[in-house]
C-alpha positions in Angstrom: -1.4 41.6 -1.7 -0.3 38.1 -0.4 -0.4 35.3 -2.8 -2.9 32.4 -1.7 -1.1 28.8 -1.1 -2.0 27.4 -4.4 -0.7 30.3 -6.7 2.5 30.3 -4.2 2.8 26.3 -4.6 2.3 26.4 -8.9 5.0 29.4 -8.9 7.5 27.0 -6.9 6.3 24.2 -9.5 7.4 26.2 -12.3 10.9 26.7 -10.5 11.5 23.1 -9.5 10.6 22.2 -13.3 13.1 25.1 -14.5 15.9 23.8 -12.0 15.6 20.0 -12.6 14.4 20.5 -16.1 17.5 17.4 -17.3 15.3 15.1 -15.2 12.0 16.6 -17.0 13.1 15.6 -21.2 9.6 15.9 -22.8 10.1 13.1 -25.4 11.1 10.9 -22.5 9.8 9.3 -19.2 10.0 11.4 -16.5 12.2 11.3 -13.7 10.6 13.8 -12.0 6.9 14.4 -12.3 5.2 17.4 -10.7 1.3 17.5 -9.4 -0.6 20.1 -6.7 -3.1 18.0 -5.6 -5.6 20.8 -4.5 -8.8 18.6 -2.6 -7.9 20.3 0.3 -8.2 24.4 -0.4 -7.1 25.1 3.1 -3.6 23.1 2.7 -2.7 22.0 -1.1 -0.1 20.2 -1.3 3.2 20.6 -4.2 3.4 16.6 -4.9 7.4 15.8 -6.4 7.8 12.2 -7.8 10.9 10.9 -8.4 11.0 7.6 -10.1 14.6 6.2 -11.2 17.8 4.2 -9.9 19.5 7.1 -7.6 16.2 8.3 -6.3 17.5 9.6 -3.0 20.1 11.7 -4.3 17.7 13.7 -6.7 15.4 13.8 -3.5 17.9 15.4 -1.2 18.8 17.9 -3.5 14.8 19.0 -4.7 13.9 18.7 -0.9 16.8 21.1 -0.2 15.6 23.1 -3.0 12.0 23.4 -1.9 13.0 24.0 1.8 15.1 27.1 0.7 12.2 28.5 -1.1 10.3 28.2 2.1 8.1 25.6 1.6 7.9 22.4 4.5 8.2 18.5 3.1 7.6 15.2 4.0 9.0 12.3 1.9 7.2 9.2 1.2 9.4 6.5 -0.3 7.4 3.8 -1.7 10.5 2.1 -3.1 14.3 2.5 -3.7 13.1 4.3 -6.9 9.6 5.3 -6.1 9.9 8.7 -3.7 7.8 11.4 -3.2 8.6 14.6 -1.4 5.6 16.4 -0.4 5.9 20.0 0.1 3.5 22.7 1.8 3.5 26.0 2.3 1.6 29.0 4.6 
């Protein structure tokens, strides 16, 4: 049985939390902040924000991440702190 988008985007949520979990300290602001934004059921959409200092280096390496665990991205950088990678899958 093949997994619908947004059960395949929430399991590849769970492992982006799990690999950048230092990023992720509960008692802290996040650096990385996770959201499916789901108005769309044809094409939900895994939403990654990064908000700190070296945000492009964390992006690189969580788009790289999310590509290899076959999902597409787009990045929207909003500042030199403020990026969001955007990542879809079939």
């Amino acid at each position: 049985m093949t997994k619908e988008p947004i059960e395949v985007l929430d399991d590849l949520a769970d492992q982006v939390a799990d690999e950048f979990e230092a990023y992720r300290q509960p008692d802290e602001f996040k650096d990385v902040s996770l959201v499916i934004e789901n108005s769309d059921k044809e094409r939900p959409t895994l939403i990654v924000h990064v908000d700190r200092e070296d945000a492009e280096f964390l992006v690189d390496r969580i788009e790289e991440f999310l590509r290899e665990h076959g999902a597409r991205t787009e990045r929207e950088r909003h500042s030199a702190t403020d990026v969001r990678v955007l990542a879809t899958v079939d």
